[in-house]
C-alpha angles and dihedrals in degrees: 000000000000119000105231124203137153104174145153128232113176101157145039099255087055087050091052089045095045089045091054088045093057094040079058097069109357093131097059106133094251126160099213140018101208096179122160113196130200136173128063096309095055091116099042082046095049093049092039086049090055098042076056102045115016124187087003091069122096099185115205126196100179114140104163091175084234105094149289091263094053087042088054095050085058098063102021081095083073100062107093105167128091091236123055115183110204117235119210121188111226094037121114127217107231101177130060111270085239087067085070094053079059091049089042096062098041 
């Protein structure tokens, strides 16, 4: 399974929400984290993200100023697994990861 996000985190109060997001189910058995990050704390997201998630991180700053759809296009190519999982920057998880081990299967 690959993580996908494209978001965008431009203040101080989204970097704390994303943070708590990631905190919620960091610890998912995914192959693969593909996030592209835009706003003012690109930067300060992309380098959080890797002291995270290490090696399973491929960090994206693409902000075309076309879209996030257009943005998205862009790094879709690097997802290689049968199964993405959407990240959305301000969800919670409110189950344990394990619990997604159980839905992959089924």
């Amino acid at each position: 399974m690959t993580i996908f996000a494209n978001f965008r985190i431009d203040n101080e109060e989204r970097f704390k929400i994303m943070k708590a997001s990631l905190q919620s189910f960091k610890d998912i058995s995914a192959l693969k984290w593909v996030v592209n990050v835009r706003g003012n704390f690109k930067l300060e997201t992309i380098s959080f993200l890797h002291e995270q998630l290490g090696e399973k991180l491929s960090p994206n700053l693409i902000e075309t100023n076309k879209g996030w759809f257009y943005d998205t296009k862009i790094i879709l190519p690097q997802i290689e697994t049968d199964f993405v999982l959407f990240w959305v920057e301000d969800h919670i998880n409110m189950t344990s990861v394990s619990k997604y081990v159980e839905i992959l299967k089924e």
